[in-house]
C-alpha positions as protocol buffer text, in pm:
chain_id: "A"
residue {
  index: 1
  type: UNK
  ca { x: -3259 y: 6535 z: 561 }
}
residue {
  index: 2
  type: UNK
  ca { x: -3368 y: 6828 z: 321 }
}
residue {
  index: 3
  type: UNK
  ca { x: -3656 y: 7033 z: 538 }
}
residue {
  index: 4
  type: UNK
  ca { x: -3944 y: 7174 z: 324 }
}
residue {
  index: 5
  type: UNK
  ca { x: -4137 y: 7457 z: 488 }
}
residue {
  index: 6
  type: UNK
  ca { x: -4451 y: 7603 z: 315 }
}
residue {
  index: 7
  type: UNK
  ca { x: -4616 y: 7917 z: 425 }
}
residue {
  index: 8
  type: UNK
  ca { x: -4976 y: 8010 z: 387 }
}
residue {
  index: 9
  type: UNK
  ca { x: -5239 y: 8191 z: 592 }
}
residue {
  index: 10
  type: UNK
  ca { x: -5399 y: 8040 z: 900 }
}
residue {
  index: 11
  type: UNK
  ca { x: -5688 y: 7887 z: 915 }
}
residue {
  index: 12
  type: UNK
  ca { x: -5962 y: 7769 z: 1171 }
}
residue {
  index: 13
  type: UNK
  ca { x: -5858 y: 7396 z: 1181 }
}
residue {
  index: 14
  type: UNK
  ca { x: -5500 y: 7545 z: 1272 }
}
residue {
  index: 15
  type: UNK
  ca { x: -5626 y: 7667 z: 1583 }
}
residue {
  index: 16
  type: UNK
  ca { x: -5513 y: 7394 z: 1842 }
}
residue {
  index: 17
  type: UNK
  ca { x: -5129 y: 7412 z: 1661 }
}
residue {
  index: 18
  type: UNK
  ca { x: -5164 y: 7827 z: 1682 }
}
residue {
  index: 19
  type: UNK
  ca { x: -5213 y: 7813 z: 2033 }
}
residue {
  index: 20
  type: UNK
  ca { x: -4929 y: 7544 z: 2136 }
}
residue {
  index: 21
  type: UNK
  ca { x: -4687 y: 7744 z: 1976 }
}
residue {
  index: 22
  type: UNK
  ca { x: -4824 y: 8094 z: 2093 }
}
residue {
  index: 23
  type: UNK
  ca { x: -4781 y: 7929 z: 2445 }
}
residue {
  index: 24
  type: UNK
  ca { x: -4454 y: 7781 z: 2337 }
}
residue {
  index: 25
  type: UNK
  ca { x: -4320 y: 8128 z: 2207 }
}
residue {
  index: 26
  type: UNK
  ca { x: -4414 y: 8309 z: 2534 }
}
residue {
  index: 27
  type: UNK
  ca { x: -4278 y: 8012 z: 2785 }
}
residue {
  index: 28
  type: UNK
  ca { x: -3931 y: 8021 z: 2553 }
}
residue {
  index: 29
  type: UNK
  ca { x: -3932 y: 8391 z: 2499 }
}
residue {
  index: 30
  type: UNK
  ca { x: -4099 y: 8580 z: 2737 }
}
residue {
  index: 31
  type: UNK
  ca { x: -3880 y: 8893 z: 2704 }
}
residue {
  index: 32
  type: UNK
  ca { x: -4009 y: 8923 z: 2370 }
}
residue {
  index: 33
  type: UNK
  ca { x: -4393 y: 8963 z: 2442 }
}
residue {
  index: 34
  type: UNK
  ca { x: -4607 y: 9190 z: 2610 }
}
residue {
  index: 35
  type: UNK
  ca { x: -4842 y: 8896 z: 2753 }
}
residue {
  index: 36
  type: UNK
  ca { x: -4686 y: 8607 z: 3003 }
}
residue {
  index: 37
  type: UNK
  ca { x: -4721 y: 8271 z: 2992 }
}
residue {
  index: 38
  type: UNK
  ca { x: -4921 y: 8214 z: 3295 }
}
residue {
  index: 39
  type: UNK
  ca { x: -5204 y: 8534 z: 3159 }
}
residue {
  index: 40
  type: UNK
  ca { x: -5227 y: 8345 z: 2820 }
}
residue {
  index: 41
  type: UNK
  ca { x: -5220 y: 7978 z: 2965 }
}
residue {
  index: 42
  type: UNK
  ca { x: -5542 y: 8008 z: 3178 }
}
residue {
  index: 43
  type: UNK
  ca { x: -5739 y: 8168 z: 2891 }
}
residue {
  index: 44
  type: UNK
  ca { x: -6008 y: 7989 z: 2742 }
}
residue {
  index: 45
  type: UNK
  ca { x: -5951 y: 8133 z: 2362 }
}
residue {
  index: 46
  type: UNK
  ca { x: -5651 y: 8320 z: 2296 }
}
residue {
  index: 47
  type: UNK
  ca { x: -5712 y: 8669 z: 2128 }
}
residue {
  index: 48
  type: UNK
  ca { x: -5584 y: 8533 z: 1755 }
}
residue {
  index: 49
  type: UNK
  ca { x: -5765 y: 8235 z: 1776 }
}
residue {
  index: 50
  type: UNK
  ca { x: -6122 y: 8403 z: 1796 }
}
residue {
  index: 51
  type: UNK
  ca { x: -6020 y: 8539 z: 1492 }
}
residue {
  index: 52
  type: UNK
  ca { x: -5943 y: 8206 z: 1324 }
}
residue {
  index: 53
  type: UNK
  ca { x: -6312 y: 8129 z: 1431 }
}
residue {
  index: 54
  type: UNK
  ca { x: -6469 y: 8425 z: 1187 }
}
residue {
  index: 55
  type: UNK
  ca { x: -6387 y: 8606 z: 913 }
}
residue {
  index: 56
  type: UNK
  ca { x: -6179 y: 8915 z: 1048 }
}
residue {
  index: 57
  type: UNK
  ca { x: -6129 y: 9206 z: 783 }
}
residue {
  index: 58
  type: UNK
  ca { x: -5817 y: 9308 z: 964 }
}
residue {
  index: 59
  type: UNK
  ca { x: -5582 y: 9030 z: 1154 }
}
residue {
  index: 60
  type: UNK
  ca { x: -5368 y: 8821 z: 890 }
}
residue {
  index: 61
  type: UNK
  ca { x: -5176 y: 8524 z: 1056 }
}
residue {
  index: 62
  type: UNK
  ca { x: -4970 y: 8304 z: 862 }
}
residue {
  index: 63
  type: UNK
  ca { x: -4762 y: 7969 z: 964 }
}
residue {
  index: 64
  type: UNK
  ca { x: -4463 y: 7809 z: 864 }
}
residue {
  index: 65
  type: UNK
  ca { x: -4572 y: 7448 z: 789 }
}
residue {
  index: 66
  type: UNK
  ca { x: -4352 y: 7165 z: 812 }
}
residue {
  index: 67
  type: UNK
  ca { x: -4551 y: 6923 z: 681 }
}
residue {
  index: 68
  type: UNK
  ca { x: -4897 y: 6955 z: 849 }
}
residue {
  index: 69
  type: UNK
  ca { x: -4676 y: 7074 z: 1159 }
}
residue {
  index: 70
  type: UNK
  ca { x: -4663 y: 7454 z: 1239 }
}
residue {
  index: 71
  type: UNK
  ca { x: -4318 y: 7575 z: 1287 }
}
residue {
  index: 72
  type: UNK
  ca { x: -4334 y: 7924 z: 1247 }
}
residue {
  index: 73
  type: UNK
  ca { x: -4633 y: 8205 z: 1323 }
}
residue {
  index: 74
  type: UNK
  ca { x: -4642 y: 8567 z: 1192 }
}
residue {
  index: 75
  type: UNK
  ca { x: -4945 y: 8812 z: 1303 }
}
residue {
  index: 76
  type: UNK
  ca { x: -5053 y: 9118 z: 1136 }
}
residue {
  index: 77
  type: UNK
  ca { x: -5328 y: 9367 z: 1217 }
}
residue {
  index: 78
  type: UNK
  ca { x: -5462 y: 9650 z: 976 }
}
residue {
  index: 79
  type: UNK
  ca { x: -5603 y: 9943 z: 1191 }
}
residue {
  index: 80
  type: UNK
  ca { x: -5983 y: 9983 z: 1158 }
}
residue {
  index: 81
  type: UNK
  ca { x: -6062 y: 10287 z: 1150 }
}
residue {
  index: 82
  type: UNK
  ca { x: -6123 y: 10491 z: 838 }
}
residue {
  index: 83
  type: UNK
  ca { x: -5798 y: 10787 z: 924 }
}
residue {
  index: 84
  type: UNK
  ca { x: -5557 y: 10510 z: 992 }
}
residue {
  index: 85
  type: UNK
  ca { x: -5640 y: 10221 z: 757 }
}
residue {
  index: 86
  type: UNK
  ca { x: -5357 y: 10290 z: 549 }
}
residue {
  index: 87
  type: UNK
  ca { x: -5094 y: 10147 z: 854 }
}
residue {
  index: 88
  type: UNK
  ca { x: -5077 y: 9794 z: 970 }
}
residue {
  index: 89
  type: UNK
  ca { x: -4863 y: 9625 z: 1220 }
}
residue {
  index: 90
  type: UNK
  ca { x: -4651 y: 9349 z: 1280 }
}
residue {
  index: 91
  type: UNK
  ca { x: -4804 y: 9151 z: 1627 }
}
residue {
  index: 92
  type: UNK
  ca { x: -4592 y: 8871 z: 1694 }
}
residue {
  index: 93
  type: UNK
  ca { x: -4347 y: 8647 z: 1494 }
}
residue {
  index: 94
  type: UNK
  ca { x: -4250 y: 8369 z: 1647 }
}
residue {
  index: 95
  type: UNK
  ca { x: -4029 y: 8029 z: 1484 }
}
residue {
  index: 96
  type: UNK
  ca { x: -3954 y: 7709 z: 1699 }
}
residue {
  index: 97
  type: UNK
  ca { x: -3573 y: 7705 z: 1794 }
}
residue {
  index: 98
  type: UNK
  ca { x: -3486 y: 7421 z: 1584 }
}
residue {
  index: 99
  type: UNK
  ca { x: -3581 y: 7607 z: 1228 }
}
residue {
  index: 100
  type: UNK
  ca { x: -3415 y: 7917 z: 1337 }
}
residue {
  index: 101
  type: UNK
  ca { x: -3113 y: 8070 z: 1172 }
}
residue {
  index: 102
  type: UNK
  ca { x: -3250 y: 7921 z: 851 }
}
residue {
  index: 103
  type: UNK
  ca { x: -3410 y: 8166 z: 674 }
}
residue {
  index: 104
  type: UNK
  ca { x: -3760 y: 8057 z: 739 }
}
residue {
  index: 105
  type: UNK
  ca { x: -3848 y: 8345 z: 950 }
}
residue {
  index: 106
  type: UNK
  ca { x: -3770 y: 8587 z: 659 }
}
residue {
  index: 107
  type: UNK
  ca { x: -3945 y: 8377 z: 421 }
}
residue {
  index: 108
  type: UNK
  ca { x: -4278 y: 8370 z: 663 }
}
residue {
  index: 109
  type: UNK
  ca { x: -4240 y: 8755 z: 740 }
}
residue {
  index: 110
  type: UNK
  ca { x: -4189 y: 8821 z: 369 }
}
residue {
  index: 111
  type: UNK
  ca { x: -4471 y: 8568 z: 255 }
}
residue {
  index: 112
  type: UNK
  ca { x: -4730 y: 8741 z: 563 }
}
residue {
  index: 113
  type: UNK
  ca { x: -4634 y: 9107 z: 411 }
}
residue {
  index: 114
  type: UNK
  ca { x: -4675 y: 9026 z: 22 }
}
residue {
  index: 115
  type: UNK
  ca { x: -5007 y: 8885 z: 152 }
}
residue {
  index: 116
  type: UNK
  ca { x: -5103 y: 9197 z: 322 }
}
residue {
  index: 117
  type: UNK
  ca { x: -4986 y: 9446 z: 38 }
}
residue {
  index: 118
  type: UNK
  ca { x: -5199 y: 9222 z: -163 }
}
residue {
  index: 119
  type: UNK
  ca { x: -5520 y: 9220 z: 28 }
}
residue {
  index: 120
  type: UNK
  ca { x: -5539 y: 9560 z: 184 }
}
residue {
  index: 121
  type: UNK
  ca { x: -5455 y: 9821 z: -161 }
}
residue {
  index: 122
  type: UNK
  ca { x: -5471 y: 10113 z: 40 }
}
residue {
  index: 123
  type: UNK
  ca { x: -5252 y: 9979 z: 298 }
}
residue {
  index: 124
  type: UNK
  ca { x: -4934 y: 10215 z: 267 }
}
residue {
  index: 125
  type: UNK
  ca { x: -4719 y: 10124 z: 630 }
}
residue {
  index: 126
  type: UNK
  ca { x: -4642 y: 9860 z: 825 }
}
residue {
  index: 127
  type: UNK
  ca { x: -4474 y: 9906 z: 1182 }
}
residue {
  index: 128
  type: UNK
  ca { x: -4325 y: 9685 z: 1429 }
}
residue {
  index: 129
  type: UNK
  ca { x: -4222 y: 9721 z: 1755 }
}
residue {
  index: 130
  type: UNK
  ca { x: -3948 y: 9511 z: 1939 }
}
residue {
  index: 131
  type: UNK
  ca { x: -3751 y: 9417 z: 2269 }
}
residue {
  index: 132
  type: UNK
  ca { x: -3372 y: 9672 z: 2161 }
}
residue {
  index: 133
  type: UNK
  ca { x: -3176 y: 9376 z: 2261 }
}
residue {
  index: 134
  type: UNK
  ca { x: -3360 y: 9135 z: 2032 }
}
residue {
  index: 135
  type: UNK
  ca { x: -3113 y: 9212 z: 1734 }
}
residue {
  index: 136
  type: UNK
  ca { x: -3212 y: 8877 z: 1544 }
}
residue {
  index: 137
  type: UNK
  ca { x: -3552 y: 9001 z: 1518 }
}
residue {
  index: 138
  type: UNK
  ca { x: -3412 y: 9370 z: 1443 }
}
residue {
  index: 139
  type: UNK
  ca { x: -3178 y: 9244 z: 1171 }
}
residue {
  index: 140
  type: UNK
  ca { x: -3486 y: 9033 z: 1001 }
}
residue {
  index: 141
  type: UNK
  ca { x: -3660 y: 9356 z: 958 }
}
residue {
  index: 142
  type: UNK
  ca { x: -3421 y: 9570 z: 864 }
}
residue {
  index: 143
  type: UNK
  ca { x: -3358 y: 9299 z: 534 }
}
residue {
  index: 144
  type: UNK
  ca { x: -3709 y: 9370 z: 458 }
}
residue {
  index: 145
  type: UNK
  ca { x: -3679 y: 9703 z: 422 }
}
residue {
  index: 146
  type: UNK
  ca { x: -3821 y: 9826 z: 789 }
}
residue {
  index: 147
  type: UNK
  ca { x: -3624 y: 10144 z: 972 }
}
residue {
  index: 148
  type: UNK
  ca { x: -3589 y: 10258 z: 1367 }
}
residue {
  index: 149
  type: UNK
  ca { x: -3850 y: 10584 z: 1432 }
}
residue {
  index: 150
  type: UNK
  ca { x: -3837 y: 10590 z: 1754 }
}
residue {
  index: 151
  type: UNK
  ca { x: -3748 y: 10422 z: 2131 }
}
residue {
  index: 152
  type: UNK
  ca { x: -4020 y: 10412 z: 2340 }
}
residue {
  index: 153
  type: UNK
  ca { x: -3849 y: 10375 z: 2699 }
}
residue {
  index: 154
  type: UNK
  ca { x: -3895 y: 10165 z: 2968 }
}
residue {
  index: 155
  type: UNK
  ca { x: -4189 y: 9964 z: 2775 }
}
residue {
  index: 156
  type: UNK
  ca { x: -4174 y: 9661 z: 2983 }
}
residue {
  index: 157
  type: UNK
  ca { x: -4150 y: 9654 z: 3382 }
}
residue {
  index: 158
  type: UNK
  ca { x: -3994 y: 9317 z: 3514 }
}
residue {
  index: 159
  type: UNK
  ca { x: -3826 y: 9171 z: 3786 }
}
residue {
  index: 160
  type: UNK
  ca { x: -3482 y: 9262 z: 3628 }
}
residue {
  index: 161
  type: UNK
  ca { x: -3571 y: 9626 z: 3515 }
}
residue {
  index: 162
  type: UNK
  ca { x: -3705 y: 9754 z: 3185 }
}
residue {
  index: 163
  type: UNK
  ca { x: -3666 y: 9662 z: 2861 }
}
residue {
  index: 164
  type: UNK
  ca { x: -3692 y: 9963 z: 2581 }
}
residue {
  index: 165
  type: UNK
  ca { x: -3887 y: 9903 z: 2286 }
}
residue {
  index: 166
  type: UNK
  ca { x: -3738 y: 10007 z: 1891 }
}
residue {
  index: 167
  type: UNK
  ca { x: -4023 y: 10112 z: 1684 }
}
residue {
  index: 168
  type: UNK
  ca { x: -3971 y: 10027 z: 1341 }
}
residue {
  index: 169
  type: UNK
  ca { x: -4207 y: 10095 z: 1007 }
}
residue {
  index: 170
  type: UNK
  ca { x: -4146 y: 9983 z: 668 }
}
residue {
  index: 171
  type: UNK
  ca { x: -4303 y: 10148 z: 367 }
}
residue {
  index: 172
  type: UNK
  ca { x: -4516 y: 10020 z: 78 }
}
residue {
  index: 173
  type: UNK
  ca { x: -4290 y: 10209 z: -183 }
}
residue {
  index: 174
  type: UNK
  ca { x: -3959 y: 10104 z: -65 }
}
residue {
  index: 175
  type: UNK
  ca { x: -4070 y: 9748 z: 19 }
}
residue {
  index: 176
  type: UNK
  ca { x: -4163 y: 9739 z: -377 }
}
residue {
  index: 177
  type: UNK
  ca { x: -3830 y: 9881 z: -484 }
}
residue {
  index: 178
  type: UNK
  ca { x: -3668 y: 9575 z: -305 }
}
């Protein structure tokens, strides 16, 4: 059976589907986010979502639809103050296991960014910042266009350690030459 995914930007009757699958992303991936499980579960409105409930000039989320089902969520933020509204960043993408390794995480990424080029003009740079051993995640951006800057060490304290962060930006002008 032939899946057909659509991507489009979030809305506020997607809120109850944005917020199982934020919850699912950080119960099945929690070395990939800043925020646990257990500090997001007991919250009464998750950050994103009190942005689905108003018109926010500078958070972007978009979904990966199967059908009316959300498969797939991408978050973007545009900085708001006047010296750094040309940057943006990349706050979580997140796709449920079984549409992985399909492309559809590239195609929601890529949909999310055209999206953002498109609604903020002045917006020049986009960055994104990752777990170093997440290499699927790493490899997605880097087909985008995105490259390392920097390594911020020791980001994330855990049981097991730290985990080091790669900082990555992408810029307008070479995301256009693509």
């Amino acid at each position: 059976m032939e899946v057909s995914i659509t991507y489009r930007q979030l809305l506020k009757n997607d809120k109850l589907q944005y917020r199982k699958l934020r919850l699912e992303s950080l119960n099945h991936s929690p070395e990939n986010f800043e925020a646990t499980y257990e500090e997001e579960y007991g919250k009464a409105e998750l950050s994103f979502e009190k942005s689905l409930n108003e018109v926010h000039k500078n958070f972007i989320g978009f979904g990966a639809f199967d059908g009316d089902h959300l498969v797939g969520i991408a978050l973007f933020k545009r900085s708001e103050y006047a010296k750094t509204s040309h940057k943006g960043e990349i706050l979580q993408i997140y796709i449920r296991e079984e549409f992985r390794n399909k492309k559809f995480g590239l195609a929601l990424l890529k949909s999310l960014i055209d999206f953002a080029w498109k609604t903020y003009p002045s917006l020049e740079s986009i960055r994104a910042s990752l777990i170093q051993r997440n290499l699927p995640a790493r490899c997605l951006l880097y087909k985008l266009g995105f490259t390392i800057y920097g390594i911020e060490n020791s980001y994330f304290k855990t049981q097991d350690g730290y985990d080091h962060v790669v900082l990555m930006n992408l810029e307008k002008v070479n995301y256009l030459k693509k």
